[in-house]
Jmol script that loads the backbone (N, CA, C; Angstrom):
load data "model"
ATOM      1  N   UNK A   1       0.859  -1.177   0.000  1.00  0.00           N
ATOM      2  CA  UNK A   1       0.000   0.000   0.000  1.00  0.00           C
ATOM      3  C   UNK A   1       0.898   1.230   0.000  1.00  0.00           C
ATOM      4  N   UNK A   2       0.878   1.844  -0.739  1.00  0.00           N
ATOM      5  CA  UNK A   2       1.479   3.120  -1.014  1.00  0.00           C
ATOM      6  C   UNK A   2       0.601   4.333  -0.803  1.00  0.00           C
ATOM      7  N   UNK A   3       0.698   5.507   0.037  1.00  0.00           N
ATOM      8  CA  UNK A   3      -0.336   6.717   0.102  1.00  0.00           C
ATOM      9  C   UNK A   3       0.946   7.882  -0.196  1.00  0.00           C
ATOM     10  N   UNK A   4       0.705   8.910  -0.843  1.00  0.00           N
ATOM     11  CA  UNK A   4       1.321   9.789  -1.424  1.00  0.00           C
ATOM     12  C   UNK A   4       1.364  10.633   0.001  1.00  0.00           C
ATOM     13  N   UNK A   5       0.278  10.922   1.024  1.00  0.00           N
ATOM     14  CA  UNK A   5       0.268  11.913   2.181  1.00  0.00           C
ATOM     15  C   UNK A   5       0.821  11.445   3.566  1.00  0.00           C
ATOM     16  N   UNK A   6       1.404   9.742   3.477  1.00  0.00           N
ATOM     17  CA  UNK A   6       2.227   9.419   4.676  1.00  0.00           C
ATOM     18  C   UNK A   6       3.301   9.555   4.722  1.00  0.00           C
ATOM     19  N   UNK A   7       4.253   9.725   5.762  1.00  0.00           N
ATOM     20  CA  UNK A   7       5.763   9.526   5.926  1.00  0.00           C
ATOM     21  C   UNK A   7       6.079   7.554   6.068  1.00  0.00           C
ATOM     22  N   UNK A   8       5.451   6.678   6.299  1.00  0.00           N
ATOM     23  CA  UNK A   8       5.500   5.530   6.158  1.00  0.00           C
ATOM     24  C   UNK A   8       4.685   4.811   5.199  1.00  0.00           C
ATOM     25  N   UNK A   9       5.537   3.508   4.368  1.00  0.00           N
ATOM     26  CA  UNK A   9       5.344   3.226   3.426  1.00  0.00           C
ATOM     27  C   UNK A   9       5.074   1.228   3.773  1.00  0.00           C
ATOM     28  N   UNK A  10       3.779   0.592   3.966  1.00  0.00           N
ATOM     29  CA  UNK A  10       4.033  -0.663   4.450  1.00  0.00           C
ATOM     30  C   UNK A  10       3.523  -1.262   3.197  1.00  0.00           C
ATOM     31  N   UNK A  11       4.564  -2.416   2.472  1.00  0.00           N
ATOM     32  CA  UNK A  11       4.657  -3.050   1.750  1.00  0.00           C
ATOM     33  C   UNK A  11       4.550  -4.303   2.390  1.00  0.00           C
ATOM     34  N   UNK A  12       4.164  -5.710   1.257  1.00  0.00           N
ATOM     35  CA  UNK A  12       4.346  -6.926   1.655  1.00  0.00           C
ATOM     36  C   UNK A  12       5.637  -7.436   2.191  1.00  0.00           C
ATOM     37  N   UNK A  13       6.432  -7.203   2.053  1.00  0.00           N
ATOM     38  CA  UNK A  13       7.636  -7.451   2.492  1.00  0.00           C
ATOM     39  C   UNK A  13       7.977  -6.791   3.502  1.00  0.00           C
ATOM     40  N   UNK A  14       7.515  -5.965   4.223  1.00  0.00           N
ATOM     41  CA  UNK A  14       7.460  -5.163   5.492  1.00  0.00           C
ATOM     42  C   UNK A  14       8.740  -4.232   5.385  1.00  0.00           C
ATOM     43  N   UNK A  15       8.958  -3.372   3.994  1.00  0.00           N
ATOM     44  CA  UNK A  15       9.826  -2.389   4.162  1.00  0.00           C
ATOM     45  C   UNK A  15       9.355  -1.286   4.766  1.00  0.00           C
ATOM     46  N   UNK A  16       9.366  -0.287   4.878  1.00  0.00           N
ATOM     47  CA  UNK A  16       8.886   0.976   5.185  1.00  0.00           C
ATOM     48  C   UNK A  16       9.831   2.035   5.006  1.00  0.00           C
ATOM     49  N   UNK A  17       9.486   3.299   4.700  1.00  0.00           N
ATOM     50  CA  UNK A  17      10.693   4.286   3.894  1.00  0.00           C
ATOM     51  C   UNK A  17       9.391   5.265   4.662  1.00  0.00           C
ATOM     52  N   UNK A  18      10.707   6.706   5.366  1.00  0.00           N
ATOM     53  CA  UNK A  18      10.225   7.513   6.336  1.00  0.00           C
ATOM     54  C   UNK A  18      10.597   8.619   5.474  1.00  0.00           C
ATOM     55  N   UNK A  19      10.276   8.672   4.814  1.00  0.00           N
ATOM     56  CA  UNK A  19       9.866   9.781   3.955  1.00  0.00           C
ATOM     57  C   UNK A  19       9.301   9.735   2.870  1.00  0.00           C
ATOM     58  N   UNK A  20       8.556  11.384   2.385  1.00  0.00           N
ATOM     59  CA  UNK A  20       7.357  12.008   1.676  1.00  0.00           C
ATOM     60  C   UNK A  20       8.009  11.174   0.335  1.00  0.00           C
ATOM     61  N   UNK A  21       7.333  10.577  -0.421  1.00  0.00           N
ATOM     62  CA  UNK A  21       8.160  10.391  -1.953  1.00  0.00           C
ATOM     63  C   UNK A  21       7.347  11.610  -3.083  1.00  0.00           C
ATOM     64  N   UNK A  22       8.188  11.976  -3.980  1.00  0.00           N
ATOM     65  CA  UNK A  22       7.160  12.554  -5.194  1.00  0.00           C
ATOM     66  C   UNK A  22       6.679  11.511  -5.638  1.00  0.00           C
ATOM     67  N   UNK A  23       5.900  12.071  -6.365  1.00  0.00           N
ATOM     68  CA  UNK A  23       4.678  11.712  -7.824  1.00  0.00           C
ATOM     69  C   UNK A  23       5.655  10.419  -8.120  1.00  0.00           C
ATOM     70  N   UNK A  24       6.352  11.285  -9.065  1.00  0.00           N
ATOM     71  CA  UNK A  24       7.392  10.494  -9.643  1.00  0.00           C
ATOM     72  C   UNK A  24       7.839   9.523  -9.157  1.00  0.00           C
ATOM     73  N   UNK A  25       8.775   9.455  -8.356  1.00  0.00           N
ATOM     74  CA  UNK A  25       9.328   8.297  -7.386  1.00  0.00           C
ATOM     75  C   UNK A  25       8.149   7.030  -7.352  1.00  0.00           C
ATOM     76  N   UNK A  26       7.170   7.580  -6.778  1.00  0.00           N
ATOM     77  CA  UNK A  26       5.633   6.506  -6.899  1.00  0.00           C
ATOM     78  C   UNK A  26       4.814   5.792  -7.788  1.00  0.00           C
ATOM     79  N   UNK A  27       5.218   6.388  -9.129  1.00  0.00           N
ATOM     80  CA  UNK A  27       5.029   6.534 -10.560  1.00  0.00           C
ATOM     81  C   UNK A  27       6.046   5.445 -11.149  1.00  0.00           C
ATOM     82  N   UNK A  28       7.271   5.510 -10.827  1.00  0.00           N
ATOM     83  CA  UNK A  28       7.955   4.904 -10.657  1.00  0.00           C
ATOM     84  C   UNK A  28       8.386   3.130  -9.933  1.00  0.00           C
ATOM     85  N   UNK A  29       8.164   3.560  -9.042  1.00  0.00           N
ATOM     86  CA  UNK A  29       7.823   2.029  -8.140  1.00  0.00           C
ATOM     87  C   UNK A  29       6.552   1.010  -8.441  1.00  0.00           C
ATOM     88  N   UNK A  30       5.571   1.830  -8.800  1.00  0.00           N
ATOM     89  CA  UNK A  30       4.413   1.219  -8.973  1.00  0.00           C
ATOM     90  C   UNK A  30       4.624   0.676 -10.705  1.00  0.00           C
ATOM     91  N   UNK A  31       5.004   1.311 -11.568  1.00  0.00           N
ATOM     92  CA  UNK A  31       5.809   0.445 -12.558  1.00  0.00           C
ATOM     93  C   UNK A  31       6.578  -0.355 -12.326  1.00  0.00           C
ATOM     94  N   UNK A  32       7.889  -1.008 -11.817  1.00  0.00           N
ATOM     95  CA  UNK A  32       8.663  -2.038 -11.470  1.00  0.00           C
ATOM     96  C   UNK A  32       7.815  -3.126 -10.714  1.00  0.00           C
ATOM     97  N   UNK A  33       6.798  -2.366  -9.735  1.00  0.00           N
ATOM     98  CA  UNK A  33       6.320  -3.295  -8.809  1.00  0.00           C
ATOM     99  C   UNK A  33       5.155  -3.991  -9.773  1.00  0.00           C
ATOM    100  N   UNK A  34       4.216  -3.755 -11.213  1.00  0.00           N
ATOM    101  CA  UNK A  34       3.479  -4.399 -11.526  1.00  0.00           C
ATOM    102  C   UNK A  34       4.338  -5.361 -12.469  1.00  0.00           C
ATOM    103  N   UNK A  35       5.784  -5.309 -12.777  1.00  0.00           N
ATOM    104  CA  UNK A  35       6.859  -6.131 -13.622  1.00  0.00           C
ATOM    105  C   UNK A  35       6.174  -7.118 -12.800  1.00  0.00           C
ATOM    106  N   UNK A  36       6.104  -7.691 -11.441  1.00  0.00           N
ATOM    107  CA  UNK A  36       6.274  -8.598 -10.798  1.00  0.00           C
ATOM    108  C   UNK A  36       5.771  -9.412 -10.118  1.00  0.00           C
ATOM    109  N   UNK A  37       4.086  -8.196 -10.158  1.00  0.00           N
ATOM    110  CA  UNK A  37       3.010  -8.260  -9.461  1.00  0.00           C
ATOM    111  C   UNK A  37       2.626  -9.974  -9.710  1.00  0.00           C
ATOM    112  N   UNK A  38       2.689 -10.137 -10.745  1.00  0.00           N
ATOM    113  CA  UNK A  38       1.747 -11.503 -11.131  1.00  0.00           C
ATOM    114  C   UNK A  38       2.941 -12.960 -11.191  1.00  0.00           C
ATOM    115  N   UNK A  39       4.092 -12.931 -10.352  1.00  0.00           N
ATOM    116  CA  UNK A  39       5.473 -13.903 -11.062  1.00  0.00           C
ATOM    117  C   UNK A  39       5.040 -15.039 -10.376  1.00  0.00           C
ATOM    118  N   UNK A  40       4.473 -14.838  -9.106  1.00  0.00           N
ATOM    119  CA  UNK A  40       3.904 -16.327  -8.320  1.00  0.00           C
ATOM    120  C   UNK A  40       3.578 -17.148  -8.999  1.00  0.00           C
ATOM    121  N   UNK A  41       2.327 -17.091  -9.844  1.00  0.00           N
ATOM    122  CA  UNK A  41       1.123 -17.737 -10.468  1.00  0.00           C
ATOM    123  C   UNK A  41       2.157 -18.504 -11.477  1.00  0.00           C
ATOM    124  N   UNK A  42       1.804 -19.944 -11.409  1.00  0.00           N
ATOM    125  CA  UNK A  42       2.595 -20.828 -12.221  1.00  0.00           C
ATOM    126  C   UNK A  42       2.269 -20.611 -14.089  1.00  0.00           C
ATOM    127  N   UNK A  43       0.998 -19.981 -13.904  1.00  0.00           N
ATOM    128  CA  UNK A  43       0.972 -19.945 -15.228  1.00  0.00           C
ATOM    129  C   UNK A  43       2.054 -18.608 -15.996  1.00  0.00           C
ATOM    130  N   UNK A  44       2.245 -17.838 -15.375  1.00  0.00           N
ATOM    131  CA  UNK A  44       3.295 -16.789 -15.685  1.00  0.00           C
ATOM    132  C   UNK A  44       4.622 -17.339 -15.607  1.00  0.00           C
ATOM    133  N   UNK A  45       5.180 -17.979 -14.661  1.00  0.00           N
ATOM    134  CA  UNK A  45       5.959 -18.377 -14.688  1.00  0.00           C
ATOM    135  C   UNK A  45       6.141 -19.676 -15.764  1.00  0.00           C
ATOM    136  N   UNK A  46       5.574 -20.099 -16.172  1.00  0.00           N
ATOM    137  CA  UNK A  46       5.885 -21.315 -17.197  1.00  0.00           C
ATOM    138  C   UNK A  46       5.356 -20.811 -18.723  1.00  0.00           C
ATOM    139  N   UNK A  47       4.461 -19.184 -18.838  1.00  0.00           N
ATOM    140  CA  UNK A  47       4.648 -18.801 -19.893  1.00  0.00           C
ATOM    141  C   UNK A  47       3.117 -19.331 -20.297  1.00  0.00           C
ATOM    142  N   UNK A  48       2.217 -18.736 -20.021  1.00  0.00           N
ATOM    143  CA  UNK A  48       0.908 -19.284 -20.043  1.00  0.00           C
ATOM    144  C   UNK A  48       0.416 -20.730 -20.630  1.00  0.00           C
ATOM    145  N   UNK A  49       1.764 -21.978 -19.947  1.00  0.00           N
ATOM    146  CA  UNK A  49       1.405 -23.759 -20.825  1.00  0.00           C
ATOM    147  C   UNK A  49       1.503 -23.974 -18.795  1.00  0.00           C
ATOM    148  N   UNK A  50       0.454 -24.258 -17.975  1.00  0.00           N
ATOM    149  CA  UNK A  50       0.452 -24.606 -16.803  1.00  0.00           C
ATOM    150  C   UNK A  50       0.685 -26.027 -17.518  1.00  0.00           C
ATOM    151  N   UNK A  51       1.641 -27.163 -16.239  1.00  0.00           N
ATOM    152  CA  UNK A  51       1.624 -28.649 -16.630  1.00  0.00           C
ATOM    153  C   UNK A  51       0.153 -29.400 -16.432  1.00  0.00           C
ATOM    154  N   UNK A  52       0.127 -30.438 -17.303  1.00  0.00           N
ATOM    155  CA  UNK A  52      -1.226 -31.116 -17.165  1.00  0.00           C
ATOM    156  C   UNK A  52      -1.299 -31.771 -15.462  1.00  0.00           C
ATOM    157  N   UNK A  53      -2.479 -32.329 -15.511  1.00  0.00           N
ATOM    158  CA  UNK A  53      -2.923 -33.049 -14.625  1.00  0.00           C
ATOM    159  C   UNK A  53      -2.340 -34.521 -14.402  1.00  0.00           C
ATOM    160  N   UNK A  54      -1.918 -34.975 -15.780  1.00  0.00           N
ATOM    161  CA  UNK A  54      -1.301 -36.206 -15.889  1.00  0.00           C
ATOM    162  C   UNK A  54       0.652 -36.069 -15.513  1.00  0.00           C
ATOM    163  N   UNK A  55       1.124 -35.043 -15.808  1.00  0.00           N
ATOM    164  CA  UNK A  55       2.056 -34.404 -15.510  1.00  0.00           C
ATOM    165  C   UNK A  55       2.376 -34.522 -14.129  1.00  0.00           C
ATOM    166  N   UNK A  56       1.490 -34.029 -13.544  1.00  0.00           N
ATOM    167  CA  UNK A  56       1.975 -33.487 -12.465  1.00  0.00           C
ATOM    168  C   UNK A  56       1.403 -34.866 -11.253  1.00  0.00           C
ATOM    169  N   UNK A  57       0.323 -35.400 -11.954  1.00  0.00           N
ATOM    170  CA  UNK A  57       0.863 -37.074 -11.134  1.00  0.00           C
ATOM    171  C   UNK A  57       1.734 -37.734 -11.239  1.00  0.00           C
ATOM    172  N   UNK A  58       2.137 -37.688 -12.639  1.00  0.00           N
ATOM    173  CA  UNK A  58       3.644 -38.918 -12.866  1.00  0.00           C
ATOM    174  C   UNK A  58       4.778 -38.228 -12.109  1.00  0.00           C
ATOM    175  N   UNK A  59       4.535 -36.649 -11.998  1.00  0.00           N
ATOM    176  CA  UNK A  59       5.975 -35.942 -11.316  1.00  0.00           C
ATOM    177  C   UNK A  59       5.839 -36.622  -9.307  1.00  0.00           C
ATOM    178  N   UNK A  60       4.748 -36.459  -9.003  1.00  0.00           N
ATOM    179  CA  UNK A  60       4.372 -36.688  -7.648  1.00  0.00           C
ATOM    180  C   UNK A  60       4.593 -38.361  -7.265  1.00  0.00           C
ATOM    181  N   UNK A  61       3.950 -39.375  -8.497  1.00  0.00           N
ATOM    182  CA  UNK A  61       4.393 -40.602  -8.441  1.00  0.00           C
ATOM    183  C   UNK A  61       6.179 -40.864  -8.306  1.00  0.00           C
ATOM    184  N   UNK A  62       6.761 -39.916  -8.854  1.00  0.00           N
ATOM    185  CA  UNK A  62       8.076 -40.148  -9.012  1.00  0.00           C
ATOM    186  C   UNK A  62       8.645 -40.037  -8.032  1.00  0.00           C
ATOM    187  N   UNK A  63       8.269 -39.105  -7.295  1.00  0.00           N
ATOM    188  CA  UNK A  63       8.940 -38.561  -6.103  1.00  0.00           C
ATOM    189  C   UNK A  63       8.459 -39.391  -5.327  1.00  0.00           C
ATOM    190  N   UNK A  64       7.758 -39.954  -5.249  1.00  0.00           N
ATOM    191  CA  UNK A  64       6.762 -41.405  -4.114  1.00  0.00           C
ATOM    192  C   UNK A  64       7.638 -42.062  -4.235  1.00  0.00           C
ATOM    193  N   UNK A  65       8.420 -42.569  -5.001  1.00  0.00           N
ATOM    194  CA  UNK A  65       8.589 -43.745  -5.393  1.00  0.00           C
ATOM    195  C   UNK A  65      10.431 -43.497  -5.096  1.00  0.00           C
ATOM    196  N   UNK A  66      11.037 -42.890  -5.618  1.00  0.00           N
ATOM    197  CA  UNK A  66      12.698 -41.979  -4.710  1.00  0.00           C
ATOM    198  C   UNK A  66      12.640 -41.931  -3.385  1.00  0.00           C
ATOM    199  N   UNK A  67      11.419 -41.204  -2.685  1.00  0.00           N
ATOM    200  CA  UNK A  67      11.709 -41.534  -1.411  1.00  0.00           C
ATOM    201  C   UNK A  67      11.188 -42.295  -0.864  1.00  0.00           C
ATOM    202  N   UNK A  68      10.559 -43.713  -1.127  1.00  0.00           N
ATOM    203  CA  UNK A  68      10.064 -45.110  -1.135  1.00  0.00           C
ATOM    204  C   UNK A  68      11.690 -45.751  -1.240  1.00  0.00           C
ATOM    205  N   UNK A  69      12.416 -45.424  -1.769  1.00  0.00           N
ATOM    206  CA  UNK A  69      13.742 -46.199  -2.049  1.00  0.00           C
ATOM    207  C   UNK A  69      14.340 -45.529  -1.478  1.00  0.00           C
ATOM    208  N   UNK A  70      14.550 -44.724  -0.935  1.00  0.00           N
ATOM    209  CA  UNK A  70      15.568 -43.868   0.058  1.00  0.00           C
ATOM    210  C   UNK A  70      16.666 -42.699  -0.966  1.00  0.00           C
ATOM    211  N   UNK A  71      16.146 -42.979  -2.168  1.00  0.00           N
ATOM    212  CA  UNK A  71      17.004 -41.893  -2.620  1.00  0.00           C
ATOM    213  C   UNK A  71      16.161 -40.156  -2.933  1.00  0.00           C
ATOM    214  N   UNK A  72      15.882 -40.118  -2.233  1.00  0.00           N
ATOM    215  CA  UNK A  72      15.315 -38.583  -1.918  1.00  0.00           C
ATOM    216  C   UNK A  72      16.142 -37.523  -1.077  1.00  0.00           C
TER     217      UNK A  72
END
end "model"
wireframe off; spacefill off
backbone 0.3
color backbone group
């Protein structure tokens, strides 16, 4: 949350910056910060092809089955 009329600034990451910013500066941040806004979501990150359903059992079977044998 960014307000242009506070001296504190509380972000998700719990920075806070004690001072007034300009326009600009805010104008600024809030561009870089929507670069990134969305990077969680697997579908951004893999480039809008999320893995299938069948995928992502054989990946989970696999891993069952490594640390079923101790190599995990």
């Amino acid at each position: 949350m960014i307000r242009d009329d506070v001296k504190i600034i509380v972000t998700p990451t719990g920075v806070s910056l004690k001072e007034v910013l300009i326009k600009e500066v805010v104008k600024a941040l809030n561009e870089e910060a929507s670069i990134y806004m969305n990077y969680e979501i697997p579908e951004v990150k893999l480039g809008g092809n999320p893995p299938s359903g069948k995928e992502n059992r054989r990946t989970r079977r696999m891993l069952e089955l490594r640390k079923r044998k101790g190599r995990l």
